[in-house]
C-alpha positions as CSV (number, residue, x, y, z in Angstrom):
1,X,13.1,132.6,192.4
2,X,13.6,134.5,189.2
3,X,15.2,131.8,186.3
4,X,18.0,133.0,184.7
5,X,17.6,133.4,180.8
6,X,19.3,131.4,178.3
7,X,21.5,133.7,176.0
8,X,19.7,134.5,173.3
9,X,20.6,133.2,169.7
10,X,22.4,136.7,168.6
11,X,25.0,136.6,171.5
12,X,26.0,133.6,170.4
13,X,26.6,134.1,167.0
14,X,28.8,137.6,168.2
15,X,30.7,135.0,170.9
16,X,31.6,132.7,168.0
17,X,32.7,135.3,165.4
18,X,34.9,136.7,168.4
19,X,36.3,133.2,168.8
20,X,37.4,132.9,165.2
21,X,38.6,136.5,165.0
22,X,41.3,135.4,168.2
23,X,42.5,132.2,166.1
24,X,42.8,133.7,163.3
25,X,44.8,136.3,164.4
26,X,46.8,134.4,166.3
27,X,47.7,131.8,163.2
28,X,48.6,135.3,160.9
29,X,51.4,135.8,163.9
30,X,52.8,132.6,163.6
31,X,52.6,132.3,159.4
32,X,53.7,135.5,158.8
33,X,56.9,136.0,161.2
34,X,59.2,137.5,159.0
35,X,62.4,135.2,158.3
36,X,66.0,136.1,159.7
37,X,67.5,137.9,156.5
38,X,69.4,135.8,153.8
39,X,73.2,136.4,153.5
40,X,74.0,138.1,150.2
41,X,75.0,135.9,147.7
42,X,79.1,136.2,146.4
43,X,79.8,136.2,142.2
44,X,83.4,134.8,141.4
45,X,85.3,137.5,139.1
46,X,85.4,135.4,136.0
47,X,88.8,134.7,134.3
48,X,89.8,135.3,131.0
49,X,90.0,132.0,129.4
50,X,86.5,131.7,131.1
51,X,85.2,134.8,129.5
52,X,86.5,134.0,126.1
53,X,84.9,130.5,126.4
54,X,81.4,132.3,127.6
55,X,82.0,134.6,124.7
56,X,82.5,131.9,122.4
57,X,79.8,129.8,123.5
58,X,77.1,133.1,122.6
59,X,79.2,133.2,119.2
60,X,77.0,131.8,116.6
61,X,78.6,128.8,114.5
62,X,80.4,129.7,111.5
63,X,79.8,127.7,108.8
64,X,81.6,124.7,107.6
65,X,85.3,125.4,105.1
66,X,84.5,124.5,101.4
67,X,85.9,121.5,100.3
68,X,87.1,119.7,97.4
69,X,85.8,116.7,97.3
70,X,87.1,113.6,95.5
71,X,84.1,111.3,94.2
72,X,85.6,108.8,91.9
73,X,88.9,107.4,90.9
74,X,89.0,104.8,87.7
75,X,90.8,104.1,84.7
76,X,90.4,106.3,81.8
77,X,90.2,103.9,79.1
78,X,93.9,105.3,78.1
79,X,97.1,104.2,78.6
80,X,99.2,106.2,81.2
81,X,96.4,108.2,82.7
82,X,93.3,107.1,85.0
83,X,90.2,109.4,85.2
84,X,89.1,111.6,88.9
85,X,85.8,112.9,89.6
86,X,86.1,116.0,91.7
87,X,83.6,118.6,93.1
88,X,84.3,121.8,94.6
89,X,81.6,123.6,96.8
90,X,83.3,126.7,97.4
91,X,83.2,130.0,95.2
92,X,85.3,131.1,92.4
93,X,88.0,128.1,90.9
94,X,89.5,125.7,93.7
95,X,93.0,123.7,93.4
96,X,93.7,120.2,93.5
97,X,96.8,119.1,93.7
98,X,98.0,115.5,93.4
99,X,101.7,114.5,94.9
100,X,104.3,112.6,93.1
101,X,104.3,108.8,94.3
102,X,101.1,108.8,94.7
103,X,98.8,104.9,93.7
104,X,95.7,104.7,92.0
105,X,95.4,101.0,93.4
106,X,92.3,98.5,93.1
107,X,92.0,97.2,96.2
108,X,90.2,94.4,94.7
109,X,93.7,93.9,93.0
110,X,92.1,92.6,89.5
111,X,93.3,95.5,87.6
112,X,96.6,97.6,87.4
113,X,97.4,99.8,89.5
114,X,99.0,103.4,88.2
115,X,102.0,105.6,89.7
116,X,102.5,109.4,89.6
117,X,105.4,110.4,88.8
118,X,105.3,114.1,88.8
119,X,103.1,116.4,91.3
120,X,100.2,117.6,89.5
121,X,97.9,120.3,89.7
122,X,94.1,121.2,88.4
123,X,92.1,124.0,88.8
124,X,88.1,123.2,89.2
125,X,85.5,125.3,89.2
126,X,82.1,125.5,91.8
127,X,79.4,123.6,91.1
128,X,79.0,120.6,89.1
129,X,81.6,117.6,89.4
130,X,84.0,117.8,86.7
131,X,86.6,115.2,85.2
132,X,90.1,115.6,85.0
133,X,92.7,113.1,84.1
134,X,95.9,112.5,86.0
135,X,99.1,111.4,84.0
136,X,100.8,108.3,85.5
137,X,102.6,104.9,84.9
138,X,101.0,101.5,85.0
139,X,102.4,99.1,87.3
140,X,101.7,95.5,88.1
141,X,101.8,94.6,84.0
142,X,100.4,90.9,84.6
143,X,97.0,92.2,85.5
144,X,94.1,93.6,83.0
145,X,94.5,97.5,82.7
146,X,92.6,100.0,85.1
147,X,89.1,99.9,83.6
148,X,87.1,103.0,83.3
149,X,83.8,102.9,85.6
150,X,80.9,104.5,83.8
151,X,78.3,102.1,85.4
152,X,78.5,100.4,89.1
153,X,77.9,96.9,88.8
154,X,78.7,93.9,91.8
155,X,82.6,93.1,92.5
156,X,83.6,96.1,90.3
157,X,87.0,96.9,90.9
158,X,87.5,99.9,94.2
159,X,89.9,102.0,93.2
160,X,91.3,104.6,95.9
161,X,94.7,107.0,95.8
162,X,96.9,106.0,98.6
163,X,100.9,106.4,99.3
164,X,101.8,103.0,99.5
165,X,103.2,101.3,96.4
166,X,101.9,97.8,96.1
167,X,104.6,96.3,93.8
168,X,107.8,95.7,96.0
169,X,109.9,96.5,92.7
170,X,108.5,99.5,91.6
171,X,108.5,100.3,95.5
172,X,112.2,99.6,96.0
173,X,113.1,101.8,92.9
174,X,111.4,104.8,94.5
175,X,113.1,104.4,97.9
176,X,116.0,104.9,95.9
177,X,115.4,107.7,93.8
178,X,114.4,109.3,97.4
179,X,117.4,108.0,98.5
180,X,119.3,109.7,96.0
181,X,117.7,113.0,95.7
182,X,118.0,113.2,99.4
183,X,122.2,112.5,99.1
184,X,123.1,114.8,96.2
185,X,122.7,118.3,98.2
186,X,124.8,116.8,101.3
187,X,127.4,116.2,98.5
188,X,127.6,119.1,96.6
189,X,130.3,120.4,98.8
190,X,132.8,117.4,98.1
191,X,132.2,117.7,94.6
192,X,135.2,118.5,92.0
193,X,134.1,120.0,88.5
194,X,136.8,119.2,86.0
195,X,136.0,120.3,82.8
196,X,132.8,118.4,82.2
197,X,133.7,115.6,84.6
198,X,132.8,115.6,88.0
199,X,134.5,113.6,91.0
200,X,133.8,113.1,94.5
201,X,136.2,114.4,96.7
202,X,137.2,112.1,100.1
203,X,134.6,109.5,99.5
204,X,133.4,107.8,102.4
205,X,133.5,104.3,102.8
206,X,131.7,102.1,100.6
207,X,129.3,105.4,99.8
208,X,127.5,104.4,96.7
209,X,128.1,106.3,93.7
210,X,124.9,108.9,93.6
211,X,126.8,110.5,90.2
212,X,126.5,107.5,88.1
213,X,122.3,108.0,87.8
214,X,122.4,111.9,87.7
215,X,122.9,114.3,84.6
216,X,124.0,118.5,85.0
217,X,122.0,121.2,84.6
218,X,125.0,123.2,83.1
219,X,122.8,126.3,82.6
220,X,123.6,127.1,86.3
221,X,127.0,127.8,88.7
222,X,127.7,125.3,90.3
223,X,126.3,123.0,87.8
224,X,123.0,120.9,89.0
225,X,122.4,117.2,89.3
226,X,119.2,115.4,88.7
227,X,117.7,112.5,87.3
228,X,116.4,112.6,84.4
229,X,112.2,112.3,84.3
230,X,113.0,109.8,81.5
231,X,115.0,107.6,83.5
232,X,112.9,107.8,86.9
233,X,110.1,106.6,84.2
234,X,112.1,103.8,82.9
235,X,113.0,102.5,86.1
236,X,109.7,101.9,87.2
237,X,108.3,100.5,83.9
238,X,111.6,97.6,83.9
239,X,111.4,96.6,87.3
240,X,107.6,96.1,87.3
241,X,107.9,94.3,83.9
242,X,110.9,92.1,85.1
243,X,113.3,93.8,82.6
244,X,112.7,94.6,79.1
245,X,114.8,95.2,75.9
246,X,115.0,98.5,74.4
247,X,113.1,98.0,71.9
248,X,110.4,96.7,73.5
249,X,110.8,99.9,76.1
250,X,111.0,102.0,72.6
251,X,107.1,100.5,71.6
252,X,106.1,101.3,75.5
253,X,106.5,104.7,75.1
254,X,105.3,105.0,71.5
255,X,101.8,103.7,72.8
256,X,102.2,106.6,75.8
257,X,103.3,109.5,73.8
258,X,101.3,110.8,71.2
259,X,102.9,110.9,67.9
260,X,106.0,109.7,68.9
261,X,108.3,107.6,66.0
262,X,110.1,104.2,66.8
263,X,113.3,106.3,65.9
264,X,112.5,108.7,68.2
265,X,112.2,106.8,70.8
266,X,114.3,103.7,69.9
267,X,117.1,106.6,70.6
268,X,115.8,107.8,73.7
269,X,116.1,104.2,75.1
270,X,119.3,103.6,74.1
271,X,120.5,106.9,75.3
272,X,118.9,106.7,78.9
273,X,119.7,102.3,79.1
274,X,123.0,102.8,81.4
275,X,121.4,105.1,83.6
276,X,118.2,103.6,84.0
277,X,120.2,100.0,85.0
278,X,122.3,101.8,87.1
279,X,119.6,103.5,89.2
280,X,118.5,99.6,89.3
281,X,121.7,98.1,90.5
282,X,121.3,100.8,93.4
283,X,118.1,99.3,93.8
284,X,119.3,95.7,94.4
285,X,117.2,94.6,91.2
286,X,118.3,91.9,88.9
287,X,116.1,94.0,86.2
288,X,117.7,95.5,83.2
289,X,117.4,97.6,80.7
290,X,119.1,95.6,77.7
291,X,120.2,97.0,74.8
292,X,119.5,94.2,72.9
């Protein structure tokens, strides 16, 4: 019998290539199905407040407001005025502006504190910090005067400007001239000019008697009340000194006012004394201004 012969090494290299060829093929049909197609994706319609906020968000950030800044607050080494460091960062000249009532108080309370009296205002220039001095009136007169701070040194007094008045006194006097200034336009329509008297019309109850602390700007129809800065000043100085003669009132305001005379303002005291204890009876203060 003829023997068969075994396949020869060249057929079975073309039978394995032809194996590989099927499995590959047949792994390309399975990896490379194409996927059922994706639904289209839906974009909500923004809204307006969402658009502006987008918008907003792409803005870029304007820069920060200039400021005016306050460094320092201290005495000024003179009576009736204390001493602010300011610095303004903007362009051109910028305006401070300080409000009447407002303290200059030592919150380590070994000094004086001071009291505005009259709204103030300063222009300041960019650049550099400058000094400007603010007029007011000492208060709390059995403490050392507000000392002026050239040179930081451990438990030196911290002065700050605040609204609230730490001397109950001086801080029951203002109430009042509030009090007062607040009543006398609600009254000018029950007022009776009589010559150069003036009477309330219909009072109301025990309504206390405004008219006794004011004087008239007669230069105007109807005339005005007010009170007199003198007076408001005189008010404050008494009740925080626990009452005062007027001559020792007179020598106050000698070492305030530049070049004043003790005639000059001996006189002024005198003239403003029943006023000035009025506006302290409305207070409910015991303090006067004495003539004597």
């Amino acid at each position: 019998m003829k023997q068969r012969r075994p396949a020869s090494g060249l057929m079975l290299a073309l039978m394995a290539v032809s194996a590989a060829l099927l499995i590959g093929l047949s792994v390309s049909a399975v990896t490379c199905r194409p996927s059922a197609p994706a639904s289209p994706a839906i974009t909500p319609t923004p809204t307006a407040e969402e658009a502006a906020a987008a918008a907003a968000a792409r803005a870029p950030t304007p820069p920060p407001p200039p400021q005016l800044q306050v460094l320092k607050v201290s005495g000024s080494g003179e009576k009736g005025k204390f001493r602010v460091k300011l610095q303004w960062n903007g362009e051109g000249r910028g305006m401070w502006k300080i409000k009447r009532w407002t303290v200059m108080r030592d919150l380590t309370n070994q000094t004086q504190s001071m009291l505005v009296l009259t709204d103030q205002a300063f222009e300041v220039d960019a650049g550099d910090p400058q000094l400007i001095f603010v007029v007011a009136v000492c208060i709390n007169p059995n403490l050392p005067p507000a000392r002026q701070l050239l040179v930081e040194y451990p438990g030196a007094p911290q002065y700050v400007l605040t609204d609230e008045i730490p001397h109950p006194k001086v801080k029951a006097v203002v109430d009042t001239i509030k009090e007062v200034e607040a009543a006398l336009p609600q009254m000018m329509s029950r007022l009776r000019f009589r010559h150069n008297t003036v009477e309330l019309v219909s009072p109301r109850g025990r309504e206390p008697d405004y008219l006794q602390v004011v004087v008239w700007d007669q230069s105007v129809e109807p005339p005005r009340p007010y009170l007199d800065d003198n007076v408001i000043e005189a008010a404050v100085v008494v009740a925080s000194s626990g009452g005062m003669t007027a001559a020792e009132y007179a020598i106050h305001l000698q070492r305030t006012i530049p070049g004043s005379t003790t005639g000059e303002t001996q006189r002024l005291a005198n003239r403003i004394a029943d006023q000035v204890n009025r506006l302290l009876a409305l207070a409910g203060l015991s303090e006067r201004l004495r003539k004597r």
